[in-house]
Backbone as CSV, one residue per row, in Angstrom:
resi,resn,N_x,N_y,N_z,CA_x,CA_y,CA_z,C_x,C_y,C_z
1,UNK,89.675,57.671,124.991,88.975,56.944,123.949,88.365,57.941,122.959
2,UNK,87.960,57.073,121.709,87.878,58.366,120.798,86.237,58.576,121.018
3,UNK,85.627,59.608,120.895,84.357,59.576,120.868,83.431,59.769,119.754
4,UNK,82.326,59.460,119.884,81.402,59.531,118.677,80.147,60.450,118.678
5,UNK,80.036,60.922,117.149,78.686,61.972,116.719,77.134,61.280,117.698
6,UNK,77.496,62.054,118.657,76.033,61.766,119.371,76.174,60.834,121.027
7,UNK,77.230,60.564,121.171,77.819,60.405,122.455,77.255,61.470,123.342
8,UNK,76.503,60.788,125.199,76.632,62.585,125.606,77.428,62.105,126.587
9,UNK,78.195,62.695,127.538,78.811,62.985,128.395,78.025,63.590,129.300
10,UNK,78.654,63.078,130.584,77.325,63.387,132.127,76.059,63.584,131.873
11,UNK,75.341,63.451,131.542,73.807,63.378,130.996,73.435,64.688,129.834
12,UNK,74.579,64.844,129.658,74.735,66.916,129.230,75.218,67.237,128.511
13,UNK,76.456,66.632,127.861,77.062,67.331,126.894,76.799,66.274,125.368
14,UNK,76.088,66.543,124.299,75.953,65.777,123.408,77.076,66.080,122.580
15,UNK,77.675,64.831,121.558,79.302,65.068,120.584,78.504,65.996,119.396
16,UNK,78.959,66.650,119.057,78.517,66.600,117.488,79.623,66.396,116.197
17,UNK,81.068,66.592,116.762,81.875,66.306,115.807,83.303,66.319,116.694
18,UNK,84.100,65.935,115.785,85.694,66.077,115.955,85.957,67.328,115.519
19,UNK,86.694,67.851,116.364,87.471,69.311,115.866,88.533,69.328,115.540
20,UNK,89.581,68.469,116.551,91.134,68.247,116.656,91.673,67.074,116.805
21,UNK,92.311,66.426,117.318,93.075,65.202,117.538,94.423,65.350,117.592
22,UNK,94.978,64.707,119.007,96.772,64.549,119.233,96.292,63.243,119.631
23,UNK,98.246,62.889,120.127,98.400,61.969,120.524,97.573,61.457,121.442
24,UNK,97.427,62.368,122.960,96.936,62.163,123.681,95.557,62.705,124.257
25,UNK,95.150,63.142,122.984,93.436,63.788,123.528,92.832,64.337,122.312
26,UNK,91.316,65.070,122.269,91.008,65.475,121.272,90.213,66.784,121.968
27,UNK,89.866,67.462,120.963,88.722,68.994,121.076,87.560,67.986,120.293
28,UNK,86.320,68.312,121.049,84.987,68.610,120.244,84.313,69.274,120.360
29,UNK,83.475,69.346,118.784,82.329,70.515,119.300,80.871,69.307,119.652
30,UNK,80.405,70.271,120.769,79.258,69.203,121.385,77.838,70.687,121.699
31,UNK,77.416,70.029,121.833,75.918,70.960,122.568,75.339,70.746,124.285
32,UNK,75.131,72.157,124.642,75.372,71.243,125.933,73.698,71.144,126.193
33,UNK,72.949,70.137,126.498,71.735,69.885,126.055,70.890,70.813,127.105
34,UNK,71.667,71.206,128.557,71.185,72.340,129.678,70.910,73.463,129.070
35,UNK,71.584,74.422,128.494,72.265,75.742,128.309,71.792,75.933,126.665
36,UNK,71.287,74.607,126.321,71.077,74.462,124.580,72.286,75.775,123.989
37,UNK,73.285,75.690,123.780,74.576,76.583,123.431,75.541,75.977,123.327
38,UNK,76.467,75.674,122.161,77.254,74.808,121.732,78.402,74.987,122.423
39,UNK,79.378,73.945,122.695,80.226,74.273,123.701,81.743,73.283,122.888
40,UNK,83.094,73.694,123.528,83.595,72.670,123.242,84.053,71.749,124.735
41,UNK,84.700,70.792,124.211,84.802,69.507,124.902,86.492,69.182,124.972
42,UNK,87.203,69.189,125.510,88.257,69.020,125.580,88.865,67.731,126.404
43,UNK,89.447,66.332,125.470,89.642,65.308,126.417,90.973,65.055,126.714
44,UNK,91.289,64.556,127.430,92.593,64.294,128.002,92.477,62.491,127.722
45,UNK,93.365,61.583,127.775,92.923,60.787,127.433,94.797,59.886,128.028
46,UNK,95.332,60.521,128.634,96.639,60.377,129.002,96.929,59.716,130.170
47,UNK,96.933,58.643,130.277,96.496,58.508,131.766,97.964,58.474,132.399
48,UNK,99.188,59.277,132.315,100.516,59.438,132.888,100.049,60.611,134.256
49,UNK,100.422,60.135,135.299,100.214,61.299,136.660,100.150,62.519,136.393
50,UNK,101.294,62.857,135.792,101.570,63.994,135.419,100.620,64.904,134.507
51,UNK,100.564,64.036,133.609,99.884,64.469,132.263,97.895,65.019,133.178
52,UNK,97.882,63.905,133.609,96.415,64.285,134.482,96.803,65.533,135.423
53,UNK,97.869,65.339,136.261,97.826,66.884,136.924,97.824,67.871,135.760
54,UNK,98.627,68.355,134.787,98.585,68.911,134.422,97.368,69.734,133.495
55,UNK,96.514,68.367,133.107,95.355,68.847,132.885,94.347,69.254,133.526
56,UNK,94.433,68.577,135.116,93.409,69.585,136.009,93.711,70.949,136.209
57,UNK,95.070,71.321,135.901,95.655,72.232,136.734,95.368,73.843,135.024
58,UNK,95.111,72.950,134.304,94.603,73.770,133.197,93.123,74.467,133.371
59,UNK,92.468,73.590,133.971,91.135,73.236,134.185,90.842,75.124,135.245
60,UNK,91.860,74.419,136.617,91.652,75.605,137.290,92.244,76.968,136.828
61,UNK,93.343,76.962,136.117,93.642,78.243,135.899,93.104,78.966,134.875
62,UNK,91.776,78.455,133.789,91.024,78.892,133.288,89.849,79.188,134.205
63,UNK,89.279,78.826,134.867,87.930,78.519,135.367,87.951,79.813,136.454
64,UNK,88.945,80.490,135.993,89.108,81.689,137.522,89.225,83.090,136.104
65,UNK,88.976,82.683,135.287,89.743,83.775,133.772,88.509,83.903,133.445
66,UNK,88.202,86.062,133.329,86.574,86.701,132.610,87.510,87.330,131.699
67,UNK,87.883,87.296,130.280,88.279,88.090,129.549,87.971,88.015,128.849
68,UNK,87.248,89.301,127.551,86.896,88.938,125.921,87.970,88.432,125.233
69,UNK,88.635,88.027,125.040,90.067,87.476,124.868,90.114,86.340,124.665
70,UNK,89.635,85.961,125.851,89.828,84.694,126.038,88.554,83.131,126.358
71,UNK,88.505,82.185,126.155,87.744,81.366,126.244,87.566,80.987,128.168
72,UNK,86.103,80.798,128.165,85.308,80.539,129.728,85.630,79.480,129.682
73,UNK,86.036,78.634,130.719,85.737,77.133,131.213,84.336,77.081,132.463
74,UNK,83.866,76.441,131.632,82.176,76.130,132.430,82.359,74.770,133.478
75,UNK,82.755,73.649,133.268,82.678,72.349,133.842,84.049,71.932,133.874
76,UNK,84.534,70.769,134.424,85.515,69.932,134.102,85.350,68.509,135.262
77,UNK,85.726,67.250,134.469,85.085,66.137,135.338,85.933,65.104,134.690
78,UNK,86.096,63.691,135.272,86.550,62.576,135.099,85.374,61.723,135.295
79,UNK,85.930,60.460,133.358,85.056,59.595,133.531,86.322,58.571,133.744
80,UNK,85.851,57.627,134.593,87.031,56.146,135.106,86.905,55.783,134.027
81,UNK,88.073,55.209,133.681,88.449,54.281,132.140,88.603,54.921,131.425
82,UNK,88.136,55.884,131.506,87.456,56.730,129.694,88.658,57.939,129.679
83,UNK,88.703,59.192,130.738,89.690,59.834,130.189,88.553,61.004,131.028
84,UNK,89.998,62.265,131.236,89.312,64.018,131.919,88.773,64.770,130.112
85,UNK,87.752,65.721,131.191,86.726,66.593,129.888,87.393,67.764,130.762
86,UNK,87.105,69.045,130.043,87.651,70.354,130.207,86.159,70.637,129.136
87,UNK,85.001,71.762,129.891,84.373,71.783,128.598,84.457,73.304,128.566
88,UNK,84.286,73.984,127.809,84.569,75.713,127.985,83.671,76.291,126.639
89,UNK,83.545,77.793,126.554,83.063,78.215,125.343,83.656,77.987,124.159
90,UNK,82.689,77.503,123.156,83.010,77.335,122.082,83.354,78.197,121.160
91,UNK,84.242,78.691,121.160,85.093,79.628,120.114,84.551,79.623,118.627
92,UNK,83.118,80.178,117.552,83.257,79.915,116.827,83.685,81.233,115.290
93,UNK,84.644,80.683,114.796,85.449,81.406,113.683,86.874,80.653,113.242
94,UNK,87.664,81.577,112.653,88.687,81.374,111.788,90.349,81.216,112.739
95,UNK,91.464,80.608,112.380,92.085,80.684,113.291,93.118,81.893,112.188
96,UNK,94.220,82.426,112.755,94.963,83.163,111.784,95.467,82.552,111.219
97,UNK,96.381,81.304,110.970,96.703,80.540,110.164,95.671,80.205,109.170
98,UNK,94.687,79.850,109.517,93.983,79.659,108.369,93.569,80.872,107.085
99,UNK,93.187,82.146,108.074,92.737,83.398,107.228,93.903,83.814,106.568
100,UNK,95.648,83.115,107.332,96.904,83.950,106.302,96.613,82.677,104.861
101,UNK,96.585,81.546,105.073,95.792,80.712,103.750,95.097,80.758,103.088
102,UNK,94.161,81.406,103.278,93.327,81.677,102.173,93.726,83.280,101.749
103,UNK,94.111,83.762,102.600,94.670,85.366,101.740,95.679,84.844,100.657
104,UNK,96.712,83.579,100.646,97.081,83.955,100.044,98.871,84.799,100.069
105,UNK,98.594,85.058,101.038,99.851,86.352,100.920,100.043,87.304,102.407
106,UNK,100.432,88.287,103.073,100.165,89.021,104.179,99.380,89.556,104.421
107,UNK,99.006,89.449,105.657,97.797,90.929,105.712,97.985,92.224,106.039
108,UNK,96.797,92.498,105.539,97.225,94.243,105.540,97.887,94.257,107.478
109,UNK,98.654,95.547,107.262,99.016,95.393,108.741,97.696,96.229,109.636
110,UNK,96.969,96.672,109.366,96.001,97.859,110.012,95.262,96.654,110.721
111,UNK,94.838,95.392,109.559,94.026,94.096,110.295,94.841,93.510,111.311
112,UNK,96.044,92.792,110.753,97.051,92.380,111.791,97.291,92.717,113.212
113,UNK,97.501,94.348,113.350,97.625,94.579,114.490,96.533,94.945,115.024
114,UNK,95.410,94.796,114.661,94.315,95.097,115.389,93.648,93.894,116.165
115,UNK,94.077,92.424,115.449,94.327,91.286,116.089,95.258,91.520,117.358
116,UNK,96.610,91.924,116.642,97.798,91.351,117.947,97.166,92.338,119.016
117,UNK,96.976,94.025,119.144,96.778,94.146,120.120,95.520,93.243,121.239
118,UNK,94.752,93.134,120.455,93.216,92.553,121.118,94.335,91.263,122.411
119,UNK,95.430,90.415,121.439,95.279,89.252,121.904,96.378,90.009,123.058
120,UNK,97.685,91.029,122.955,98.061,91.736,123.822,97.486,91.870,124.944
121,UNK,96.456,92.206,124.666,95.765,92.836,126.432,94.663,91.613,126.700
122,UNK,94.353,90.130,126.161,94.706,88.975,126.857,95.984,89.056,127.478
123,UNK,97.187,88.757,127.372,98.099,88.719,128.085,98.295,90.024,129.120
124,UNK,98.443,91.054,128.897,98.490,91.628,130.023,97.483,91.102,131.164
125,UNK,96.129,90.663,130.537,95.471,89.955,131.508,95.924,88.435,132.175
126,UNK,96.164,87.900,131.339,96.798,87.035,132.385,98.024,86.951,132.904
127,UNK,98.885,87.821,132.486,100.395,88.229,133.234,100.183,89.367,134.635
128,UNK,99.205,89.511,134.380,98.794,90.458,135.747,97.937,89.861,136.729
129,UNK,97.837,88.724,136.795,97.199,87.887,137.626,97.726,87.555,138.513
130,UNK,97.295,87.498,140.028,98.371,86.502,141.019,98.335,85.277,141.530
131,UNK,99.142,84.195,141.151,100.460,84.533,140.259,100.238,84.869,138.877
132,UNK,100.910,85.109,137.848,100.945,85.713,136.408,101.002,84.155,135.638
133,UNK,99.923,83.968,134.954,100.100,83.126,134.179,100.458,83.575,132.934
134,UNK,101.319,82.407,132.549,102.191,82.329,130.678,101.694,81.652,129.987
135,UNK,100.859,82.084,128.675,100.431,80.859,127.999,101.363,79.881,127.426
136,UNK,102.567,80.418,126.788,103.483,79.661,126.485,103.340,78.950,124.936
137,UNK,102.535,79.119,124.549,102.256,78.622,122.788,101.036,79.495,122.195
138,UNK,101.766,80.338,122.006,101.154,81.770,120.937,101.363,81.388,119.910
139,UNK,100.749,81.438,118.728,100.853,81.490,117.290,99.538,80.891,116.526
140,UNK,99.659,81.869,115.602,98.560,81.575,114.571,97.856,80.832,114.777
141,UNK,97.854,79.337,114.955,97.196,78.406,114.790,96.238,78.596,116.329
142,UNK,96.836,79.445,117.433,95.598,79.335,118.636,95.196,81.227,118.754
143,UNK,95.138,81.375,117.377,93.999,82.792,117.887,93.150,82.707,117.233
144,UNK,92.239,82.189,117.201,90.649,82.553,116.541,89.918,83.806,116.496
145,UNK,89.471,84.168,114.798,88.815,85.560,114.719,87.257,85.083,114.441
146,UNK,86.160,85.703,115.481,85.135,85.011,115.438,84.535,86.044,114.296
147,UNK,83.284,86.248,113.780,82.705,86.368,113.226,82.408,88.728,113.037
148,UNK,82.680,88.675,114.374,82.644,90.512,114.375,84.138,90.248,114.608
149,UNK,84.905,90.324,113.997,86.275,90.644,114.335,87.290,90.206,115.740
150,UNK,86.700,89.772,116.952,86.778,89.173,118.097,88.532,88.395,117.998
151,UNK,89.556,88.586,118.380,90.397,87.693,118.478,90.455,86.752,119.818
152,UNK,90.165,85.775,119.639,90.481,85.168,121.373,91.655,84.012,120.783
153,UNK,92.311,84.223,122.185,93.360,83.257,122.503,93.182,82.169,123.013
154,UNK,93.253,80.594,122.025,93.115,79.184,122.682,93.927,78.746,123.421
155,UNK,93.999,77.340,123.465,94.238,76.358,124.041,95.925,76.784,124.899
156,UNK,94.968,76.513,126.404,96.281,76.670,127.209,96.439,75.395,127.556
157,UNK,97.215,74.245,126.554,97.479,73.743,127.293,99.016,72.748,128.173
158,UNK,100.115,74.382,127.383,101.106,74.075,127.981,100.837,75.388,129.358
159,UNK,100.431,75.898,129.383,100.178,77.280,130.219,100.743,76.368,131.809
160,UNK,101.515,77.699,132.607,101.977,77.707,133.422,101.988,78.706,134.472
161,UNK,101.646,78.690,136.243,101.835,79.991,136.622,103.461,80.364,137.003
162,UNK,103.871,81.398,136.637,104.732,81.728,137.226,104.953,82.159,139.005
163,UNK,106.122,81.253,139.272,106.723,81.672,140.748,107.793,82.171,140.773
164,UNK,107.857,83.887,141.230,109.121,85.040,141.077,110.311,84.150,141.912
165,UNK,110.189,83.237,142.846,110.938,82.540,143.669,111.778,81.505,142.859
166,UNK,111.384,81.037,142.159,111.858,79.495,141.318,111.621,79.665,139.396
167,UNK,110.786,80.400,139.641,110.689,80.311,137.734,108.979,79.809,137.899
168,UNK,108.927,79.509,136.453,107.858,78.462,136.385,107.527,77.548,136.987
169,UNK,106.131,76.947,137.463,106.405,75.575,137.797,106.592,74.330,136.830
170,UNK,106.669,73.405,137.372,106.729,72.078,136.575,105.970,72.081,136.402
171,UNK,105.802,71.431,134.276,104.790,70.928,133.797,104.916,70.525,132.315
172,UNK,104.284,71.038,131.870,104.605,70.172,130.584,105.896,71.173,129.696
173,UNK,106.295,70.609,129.148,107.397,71.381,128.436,107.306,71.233,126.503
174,UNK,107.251,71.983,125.878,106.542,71.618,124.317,107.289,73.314,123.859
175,UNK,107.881,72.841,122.724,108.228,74.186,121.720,107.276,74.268,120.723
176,UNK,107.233,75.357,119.788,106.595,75.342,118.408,107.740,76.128,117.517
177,UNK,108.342,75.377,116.767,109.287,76.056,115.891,108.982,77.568,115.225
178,UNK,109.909,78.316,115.571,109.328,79.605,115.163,108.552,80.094,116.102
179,UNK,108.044,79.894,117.083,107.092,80.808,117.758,107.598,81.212,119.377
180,UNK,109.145,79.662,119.777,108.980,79.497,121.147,110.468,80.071,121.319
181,UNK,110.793,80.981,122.136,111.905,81.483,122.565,113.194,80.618,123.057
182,UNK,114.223,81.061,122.929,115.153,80.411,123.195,115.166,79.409,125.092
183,UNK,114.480,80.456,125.481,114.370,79.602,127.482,113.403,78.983,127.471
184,UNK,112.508,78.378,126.521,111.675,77.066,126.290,111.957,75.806,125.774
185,UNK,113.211,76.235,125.174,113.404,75.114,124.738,114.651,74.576,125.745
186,UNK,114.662,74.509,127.244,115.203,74.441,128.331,116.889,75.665,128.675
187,UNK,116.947,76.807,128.090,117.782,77.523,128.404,117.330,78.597,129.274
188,UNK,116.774,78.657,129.513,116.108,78.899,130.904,114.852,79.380,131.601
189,UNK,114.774,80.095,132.314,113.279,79.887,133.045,112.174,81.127,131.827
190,UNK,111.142,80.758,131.557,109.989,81.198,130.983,109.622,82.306,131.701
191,UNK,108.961,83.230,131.272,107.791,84.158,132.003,107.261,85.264,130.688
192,UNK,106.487,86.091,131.357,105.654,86.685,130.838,106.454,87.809,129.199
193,UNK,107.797,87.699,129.391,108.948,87.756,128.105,108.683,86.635,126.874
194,UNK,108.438,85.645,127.729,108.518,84.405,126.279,106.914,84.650,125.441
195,UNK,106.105,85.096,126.329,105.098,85.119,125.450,105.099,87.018,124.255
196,UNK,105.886,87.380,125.007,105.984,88.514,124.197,106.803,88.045,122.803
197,UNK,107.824,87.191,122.901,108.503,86.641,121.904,107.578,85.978,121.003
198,UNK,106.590,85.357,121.788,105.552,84.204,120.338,105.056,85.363,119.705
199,UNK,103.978,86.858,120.343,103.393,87.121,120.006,103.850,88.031,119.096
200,UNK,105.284,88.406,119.541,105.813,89.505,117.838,106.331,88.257,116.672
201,UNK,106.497,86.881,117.143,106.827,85.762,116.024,105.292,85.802,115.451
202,UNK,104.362,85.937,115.906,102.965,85.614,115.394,102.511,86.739,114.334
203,UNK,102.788,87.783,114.787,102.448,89.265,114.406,103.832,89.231,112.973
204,UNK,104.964,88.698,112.968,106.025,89.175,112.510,105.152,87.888,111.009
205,UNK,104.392,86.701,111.215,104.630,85.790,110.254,103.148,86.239,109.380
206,UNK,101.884,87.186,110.602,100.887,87.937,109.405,101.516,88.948,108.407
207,UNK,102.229,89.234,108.513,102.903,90.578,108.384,103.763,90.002,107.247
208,UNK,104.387,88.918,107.136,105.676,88.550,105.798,104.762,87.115,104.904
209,UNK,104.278,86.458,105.763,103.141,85.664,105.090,104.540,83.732,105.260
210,UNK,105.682,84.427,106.531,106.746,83.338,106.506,106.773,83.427,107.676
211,UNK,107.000,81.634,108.093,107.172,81.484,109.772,108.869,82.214,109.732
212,UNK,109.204,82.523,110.937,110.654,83.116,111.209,111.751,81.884,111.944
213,UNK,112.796,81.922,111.734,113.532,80.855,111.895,113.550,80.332,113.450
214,UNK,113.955,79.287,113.640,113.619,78.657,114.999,114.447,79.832,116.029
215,UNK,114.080,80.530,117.506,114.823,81.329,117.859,116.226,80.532,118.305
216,UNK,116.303,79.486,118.674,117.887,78.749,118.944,118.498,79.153,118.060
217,UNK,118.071,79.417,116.448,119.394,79.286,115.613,119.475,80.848,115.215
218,UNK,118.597,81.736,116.079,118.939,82.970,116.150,120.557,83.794,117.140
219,UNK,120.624,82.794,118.319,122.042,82.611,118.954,123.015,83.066,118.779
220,UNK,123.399,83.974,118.992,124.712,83.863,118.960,125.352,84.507,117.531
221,UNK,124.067,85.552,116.610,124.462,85.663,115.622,123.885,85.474,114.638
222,UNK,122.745,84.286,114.460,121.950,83.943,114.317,120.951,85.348,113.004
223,UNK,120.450,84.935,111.581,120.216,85.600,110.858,118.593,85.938,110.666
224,UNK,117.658,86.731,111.601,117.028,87.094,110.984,116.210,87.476,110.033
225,UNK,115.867,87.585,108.759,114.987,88.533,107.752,114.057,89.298,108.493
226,UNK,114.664,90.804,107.977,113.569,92.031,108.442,112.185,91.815,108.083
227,UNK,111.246,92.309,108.513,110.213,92.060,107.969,109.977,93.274,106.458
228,UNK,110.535,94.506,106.860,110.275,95.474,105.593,110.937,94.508,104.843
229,UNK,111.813,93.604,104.751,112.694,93.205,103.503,111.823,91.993,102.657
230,UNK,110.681,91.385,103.395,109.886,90.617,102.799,108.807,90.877,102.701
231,UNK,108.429,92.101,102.870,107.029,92.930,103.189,107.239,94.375,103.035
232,UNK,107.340,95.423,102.077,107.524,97.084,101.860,106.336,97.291,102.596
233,UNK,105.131,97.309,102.788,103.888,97.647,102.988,104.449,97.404,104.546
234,UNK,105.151,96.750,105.214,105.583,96.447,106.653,105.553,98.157,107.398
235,UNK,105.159,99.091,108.514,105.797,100.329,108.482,107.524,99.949,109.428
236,UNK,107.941,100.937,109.538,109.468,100.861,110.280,109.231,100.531,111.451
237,UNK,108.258,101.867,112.289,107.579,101.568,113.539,107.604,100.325,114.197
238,UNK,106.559,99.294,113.163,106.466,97.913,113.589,107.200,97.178,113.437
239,UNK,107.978,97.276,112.060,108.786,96.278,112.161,109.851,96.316,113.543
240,UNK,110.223,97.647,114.262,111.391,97.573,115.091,110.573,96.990,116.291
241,UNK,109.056,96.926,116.676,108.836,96.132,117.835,108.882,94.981,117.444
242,UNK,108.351,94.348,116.671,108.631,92.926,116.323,109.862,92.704,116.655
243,UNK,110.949,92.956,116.026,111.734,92.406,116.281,112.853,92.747,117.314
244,UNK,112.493,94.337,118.291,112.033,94.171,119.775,111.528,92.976,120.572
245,UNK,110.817,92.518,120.145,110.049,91.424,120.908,110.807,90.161,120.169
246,UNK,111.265,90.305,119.673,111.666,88.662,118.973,113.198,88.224,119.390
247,UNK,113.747,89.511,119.928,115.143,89.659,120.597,115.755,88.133,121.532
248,UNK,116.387,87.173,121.113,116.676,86.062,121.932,117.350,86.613,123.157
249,UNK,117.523,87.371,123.593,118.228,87.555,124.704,117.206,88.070,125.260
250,UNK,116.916,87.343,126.162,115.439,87.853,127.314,115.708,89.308,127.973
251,UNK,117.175,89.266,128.565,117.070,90.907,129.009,117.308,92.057,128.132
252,UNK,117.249,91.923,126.943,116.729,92.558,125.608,115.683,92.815,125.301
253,UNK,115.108,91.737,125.484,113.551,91.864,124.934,112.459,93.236,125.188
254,UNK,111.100,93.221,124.963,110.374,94.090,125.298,109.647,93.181,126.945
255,UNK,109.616,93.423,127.361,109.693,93.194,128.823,107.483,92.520,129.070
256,UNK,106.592,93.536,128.554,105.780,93.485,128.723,104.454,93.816,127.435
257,UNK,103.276,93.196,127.783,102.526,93.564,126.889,102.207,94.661,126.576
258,UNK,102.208,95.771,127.298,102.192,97.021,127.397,103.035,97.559,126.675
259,UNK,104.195,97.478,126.624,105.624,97.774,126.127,105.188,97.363,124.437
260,UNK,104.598,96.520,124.298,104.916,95.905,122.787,103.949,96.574,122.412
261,UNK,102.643,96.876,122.501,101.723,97.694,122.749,102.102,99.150,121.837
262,UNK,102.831,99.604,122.879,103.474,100.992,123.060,104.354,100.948,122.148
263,UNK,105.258,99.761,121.783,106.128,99.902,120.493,105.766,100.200,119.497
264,UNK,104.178,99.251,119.254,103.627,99.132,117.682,103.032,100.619,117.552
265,UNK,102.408,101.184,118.242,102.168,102.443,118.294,103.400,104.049,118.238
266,UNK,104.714,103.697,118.518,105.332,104.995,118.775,105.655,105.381,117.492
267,UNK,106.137,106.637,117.388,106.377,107.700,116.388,107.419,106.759,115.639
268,UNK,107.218,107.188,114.093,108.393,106.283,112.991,109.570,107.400,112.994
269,UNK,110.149,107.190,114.557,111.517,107.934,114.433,112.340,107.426,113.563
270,UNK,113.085,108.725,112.915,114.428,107.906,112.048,113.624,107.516,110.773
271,UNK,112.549,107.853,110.392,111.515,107.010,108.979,112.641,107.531,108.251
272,UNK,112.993,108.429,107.700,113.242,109.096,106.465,114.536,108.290,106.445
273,UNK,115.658,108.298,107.373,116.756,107.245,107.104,116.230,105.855,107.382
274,UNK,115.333,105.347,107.944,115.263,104.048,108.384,115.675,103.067,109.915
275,UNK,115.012,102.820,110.424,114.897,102.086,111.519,116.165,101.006,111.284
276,UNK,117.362,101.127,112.422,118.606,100.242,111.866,117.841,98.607,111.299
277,UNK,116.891,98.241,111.960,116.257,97.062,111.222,116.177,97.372,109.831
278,UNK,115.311,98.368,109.580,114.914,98.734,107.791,115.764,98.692,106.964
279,UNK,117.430,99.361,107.806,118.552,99.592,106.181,118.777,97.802,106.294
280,UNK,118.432,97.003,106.811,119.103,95.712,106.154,117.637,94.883,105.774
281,UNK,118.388,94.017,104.976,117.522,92.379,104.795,117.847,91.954,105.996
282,UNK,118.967,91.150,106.098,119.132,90.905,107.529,120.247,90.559,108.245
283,UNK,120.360,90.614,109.729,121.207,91.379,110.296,120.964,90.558,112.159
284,UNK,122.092,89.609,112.394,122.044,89.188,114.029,120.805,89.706,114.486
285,UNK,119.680,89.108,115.110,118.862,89.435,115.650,118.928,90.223,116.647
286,UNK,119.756,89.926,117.959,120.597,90.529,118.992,120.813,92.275,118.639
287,UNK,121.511,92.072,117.767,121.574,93.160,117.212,121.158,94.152,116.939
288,UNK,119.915,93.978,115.779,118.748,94.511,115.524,118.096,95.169,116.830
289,UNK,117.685,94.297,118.143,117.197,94.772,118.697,117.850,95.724,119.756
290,UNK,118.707,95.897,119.850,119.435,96.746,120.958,120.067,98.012,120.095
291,UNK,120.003,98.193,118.430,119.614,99.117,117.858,118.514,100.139,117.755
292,UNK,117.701,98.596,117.628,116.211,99.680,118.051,115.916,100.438,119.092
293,UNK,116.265,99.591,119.802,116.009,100.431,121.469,116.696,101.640,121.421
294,UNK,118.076,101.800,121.113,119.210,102.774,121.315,118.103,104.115,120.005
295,UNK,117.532,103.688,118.864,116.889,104.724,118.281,116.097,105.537,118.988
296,UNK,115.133,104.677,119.566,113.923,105.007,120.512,114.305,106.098,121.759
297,UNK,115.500,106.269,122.254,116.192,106.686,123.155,116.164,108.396,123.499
C-alpha cells in the first residue's frame, strides 16, 4: 500500500516523503523517531511467495554487510495486509546519473575513477564473502555520491549469493540495458564477472556521457564504440580495462575487482602507437578485449 507524509511504522519509523516507486514497492525517506536520524524505508508490497522470499532474503544478506561502500540495514519486519519494510541507512546525496545530467557532458576521468574504484572495493567486499555475493544491477542510477565525495552502492535488490556447486541461486532475474552482461539475460550462470561487466559499463558511460549498447547485441561480433573515440580526454590505459571488463565472453573478461582495479591503474603500454582499442572507433568487442590482454602481456 502506498504510504503517507507522516505515517509511522512500528511505533518508530515516521514517513516523511516518497523517494521511489515500482510496480511492486516503494523507497522512503522517514525518521526513525528512536535514533532521531533519518533513515530509509524500503517496502515490498508483492505479495507473490517468491517475491517475499526474495525480499527477506535481501534483508539478511545486507544485515550481515559493515562497509563504507555500502548501505547498513538496521530493522526489517512484516505488517499483515500491508506489505515487508527493509529499513537501512539513509544514503544522503547525488546518484551518478544524475551528476552525469547536470554536467552536461563526461566527467573528468580523475573524478570518475575515483568513484569506480571506491564502489570496486564494495565489490571485492562482497565477492569475498562466504558465500560471495553479486549485486547484479550496477549502474549509475544505484551509486550515490554523498556530500564529502563518499560513493556507496544501492539497492540490492536483485542481489544473489553465489553457489561454486550450481551457479547462483534462484531469484529474481531483471536486466538493465547496457549495464547487464550477456549470462543475465539467461545465457548463463552469473557471478562475481557480471558485476565487473556493469561496473566498466558504468565507468565506460561517465567517461563518454552514452549508455553502451545492450551486451547481447555485442555477440558474436557485435560493434562496440571505443571510448577514446567518443571521449579524447578518455586515457588508453582505461579505456583498455573498460572494455576488458565489458568483454561478452565471461572467460575473457577481467575476472575480479582487483583485476579491474589493477587495469585502470597499469602503465599506458603501447601509448605512443595506441592501445589496439585506441587505433579504432570501433571494433567486435570480443576482440578488443583479447587484444588488450595480449598488449598487457
Amino acid at each position: 500500500m502506498t504510504l503517507n507524509t507522516g505515517d509511522i511504522l512500528q511505533g518508530r519509523y515516521r514517513i516523511v516523503r516518497l523517494v521511489g516507486q515500482g510496480g511492486f514497492g516503494a523507497v522512503y525517506r522517514a525518521w526513525d523517531t528512536n535514533l532521531k536520524v533519518p533513515v530509509a524505508v524500503k517496502e515490498n508490497n508483492d505479495t507473490a511467495a517468491d517475491a517475499q522470499r526474495q525480499f527477506e532474503r535481501e534483508a539478511h544478506l545486507l544485515a550481515n554487510l559493515s562497509h563504507p561502500n555500502l548501505p547498513r540495514v538496521t530493522d526489517h519486519f512484516v505488517l499483515p495486509t500491508q506489505g515487508q519494510y527493509l529499513v537501512m541507512d539513509y544514503v544522503e546525496g547525488k546518484s551518478l546519473a544524475a551528476l552525469l545530467g547536470e554536467r552536461g557532458g563526461p566527467l573528468p576521468e580523475a573524478e570518475a575513477l575515483k568513484w569506480a574504484r571506491q564502489i570496486a572495493a564494495a565489490l571485492e567486499y562482497l565477492h569475498g564473502r562466504t558465500p560471495p555475493i553479486i549485486h547484479r544491477d550496477i549502474k549509475p542510477q544505484n551509486i550515490i555520491v554523498t556530500a564529502d565525495g563518499r560513493a556507496v552502492l544501492v539497492d540490492f535488490g536483485i542481489s544473489k549469493v553465489f553457489d561454486a556447486a550450481r551457479g547462483t541461486t534462484t531469484g529474481a532475474r531483471a536486466v538493465t540495458p547496457g549495464y547487464s552482461p550477456p549470462e543475465q539475460y539467461g545465457m548463463g550462470k552469473t557471478d562475481a564477472r557480471s558485476d565487473i561487466y556493469a561496473l566498466g559499463a558504468t565507468l565506460y558511460t561517465l567517461l563518454t556521457d552514452q549508455e553502451p549498447p545492450e551486451s547481447v547485441n555485442l555477440i558474436g561480433g557485435g560493434l562496440l564504440p571505443a571510448p577514446r573515440a567518443l571521449n579524447r580526454a578518455v586515457s588508453p590505459a582505461v579505456e583498455a580495462a573498460i572494455l576488458a571488463a565489458m568483454n561478452p565472453d565471461m572467460s575473457a573478461r577481467l575476472s575480479s575487482a582487483g583485476d579491474f582495479v589493477a587495469a585502470l591503474d597499469a602503465p599506458p603500454l603501447f601509448q605512443s602507437a595506441g592501445t589496439a582499442a585506441a587505433r579504432t572507433t570501433h571494433q567486435p568487442a570480443a576482440e578488443i578485449g583479447r587484444a588488450t590482454c595480449r598488449e598487457r602481456v
